[in-house]
C-alpha positions, 0 to 999 in steps of 0.5 A, a space after each residue: 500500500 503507498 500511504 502519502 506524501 501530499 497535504 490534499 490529495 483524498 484522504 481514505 485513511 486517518 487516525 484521530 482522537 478523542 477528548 474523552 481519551 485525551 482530556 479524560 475528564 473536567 477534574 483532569 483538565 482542571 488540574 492539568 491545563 496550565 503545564 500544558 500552556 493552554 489558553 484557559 481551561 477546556 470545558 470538558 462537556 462542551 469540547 464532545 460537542 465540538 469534536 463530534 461535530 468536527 467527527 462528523 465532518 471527517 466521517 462525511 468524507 474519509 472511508 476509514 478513522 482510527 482511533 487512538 486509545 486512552 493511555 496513562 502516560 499521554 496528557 491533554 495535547 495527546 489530542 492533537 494527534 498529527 504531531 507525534 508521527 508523519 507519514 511517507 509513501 511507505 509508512 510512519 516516522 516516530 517523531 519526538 516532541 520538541 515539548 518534553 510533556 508530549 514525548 510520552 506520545 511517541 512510543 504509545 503511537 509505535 505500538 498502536 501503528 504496529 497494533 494495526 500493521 501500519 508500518 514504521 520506517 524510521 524513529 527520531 533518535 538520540 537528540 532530536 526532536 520533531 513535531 508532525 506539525 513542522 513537517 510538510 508535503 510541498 509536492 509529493 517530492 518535495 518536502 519543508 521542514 521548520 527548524 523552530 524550538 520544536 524542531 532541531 537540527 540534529 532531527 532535521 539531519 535523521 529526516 534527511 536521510 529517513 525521507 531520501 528515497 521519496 524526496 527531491 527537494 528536502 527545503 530546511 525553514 528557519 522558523 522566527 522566534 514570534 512568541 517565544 520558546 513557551 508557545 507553538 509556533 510550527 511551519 503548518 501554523 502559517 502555512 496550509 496547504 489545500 491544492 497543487 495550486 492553491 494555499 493558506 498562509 499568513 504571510 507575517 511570518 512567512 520567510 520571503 524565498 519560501 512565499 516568493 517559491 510558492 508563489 513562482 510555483 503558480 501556487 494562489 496565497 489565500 492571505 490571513 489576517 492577524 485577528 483570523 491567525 490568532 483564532 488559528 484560520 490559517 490552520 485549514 484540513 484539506 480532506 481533498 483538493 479544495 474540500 477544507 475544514 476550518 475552525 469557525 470565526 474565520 470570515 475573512 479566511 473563509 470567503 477567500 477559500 470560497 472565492 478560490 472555488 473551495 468549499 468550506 466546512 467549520 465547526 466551533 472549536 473553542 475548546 478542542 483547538 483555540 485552548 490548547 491552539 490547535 487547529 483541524 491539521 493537528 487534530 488529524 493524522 492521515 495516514 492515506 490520501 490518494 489521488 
């Protein structure tokens, strides 16, 4: 089976999870969302409400959604399940978070993939650190990686050599300092990309070579204002080529989708994305995507 290298290409296959098994309960949000750095603390009913909403925009389109279990050693953040792994044509790669509490994640996630015969053909080793959300498909031969404060050198080198036999172009990009060391700022927080010719940016951020690339590559920008970036708009799922899923309160990024030709899902995500800041990418592994 070939699993994926593209951002957008028809998802068939992805693995999620849910707050009930990440956020466990409003005691155990209670006592934990301050070390994980969220926003406020998540009301535990209502963020159900919202991932079954999200839930149900995923099942309208993807044949087949695993789901990750409830673990002892995996906290709040576990929710966000793209950042521990990243898929390549022939199978996973085991991350390491650059978050020290997100790192009990990587070997929980080994063992549910080997659980389902997905294999795994390489593992972060020694110093390095990654996040799946620092990782991604440009083209199905080119791939950018952000070297941030949740992504090293030291990783970048091990995903060299681990993503050589599927990748023309390996493009290394220096992530800016932004907020500092304590938030997340990853390549996907600026940067979505929803078709072969069409992505979400804000541009803010974005380094000049990477934007003017895109841009020379025929790729239309849809641009991001400030207050839509910080209610995470930039971070868009495409569940295929211009079918996008985004947080909702984002007109403006909305009606620029639209205007592309994209049709535009939303679900609320106050509490499953805003509080711990992470949009529909992070909450979304897919594992296949097929043209």
């Amino acid at each position: 089976m070939s699993y994926l290298s593209s951002m957008y290409q028809p998802m068939q296959r992805v693995i999620v999870k849910r707050p009930q098994e990440a956020f466990k309960s409003q005691e155990h949000l209670d006592e934990h969302w301050r070390s994980f750095n969220y926003v406020s603390v998540p009301d535990y009913a209502e963020a159900l409400r919202e991932y079954e909403t999200f839930l149900g925009i995923l099942e309208k389109h993807v044949p087949q959604i695993d789901y990750l279990p409830e673990a002892e050693e995996t906290g709040l953040d576990s929710l966000y399940a793209h950042d521990p792994v990243k898929f390549t044509p022939a199978g996973a790669i085991i991350l390491k978070s650059g978050k020290s509490l997100r790192q009990p994640e990587a070997p929980v996630y080994k063992r549910f993939l080997e659980e389902k015969g997905i294999p795994v053909i390489g593992e972060l080793e020694g110093d390095a650190v990654s996040d799946g959300g620092d990782i991604v498909w440009v083209d199905d031969r080119t791939i950018a990686v952000g070297r941030g404060y949740r992504t090293n050198d030291e990783a970048i080198r091990q995903l060299r050599e681990i993503t050589a036999p599927f990748v023309d172009d390996f493009i290394e990009v220096q992530l800016p300092h932004d907020r500092g060391e304590a938030e997340c700022l990853h390549l996907m927080s600026f940067l979505s990309i929803v078709d072969k010719d069409l992505a979400v940016v804000y541009s803010p951020l974005m380094p000049v070579f990477l934007r003017q690339r895109l841009v020379e590559n025929g790729v239309r920008l849809i641009e991001v204002p400030q207050d839509e970036y910080d209610k995470i708009g930039c971070n868009v799922l495409a569940l295929a080529p211009r079918i996008v899923v985004i947080p909702a309160g984002n007109p403006v990024t909305k009606a620029g989708l639209e205007e592309a030709g994209a049709t535009v899902y939303e679900y609320k995500g106050d509490e499953i994305s805003y509080k711990g800041t992470g949009g529909p990418t992070c909450l979304t592994c897919p594992v296949v995507r097929r043209p």
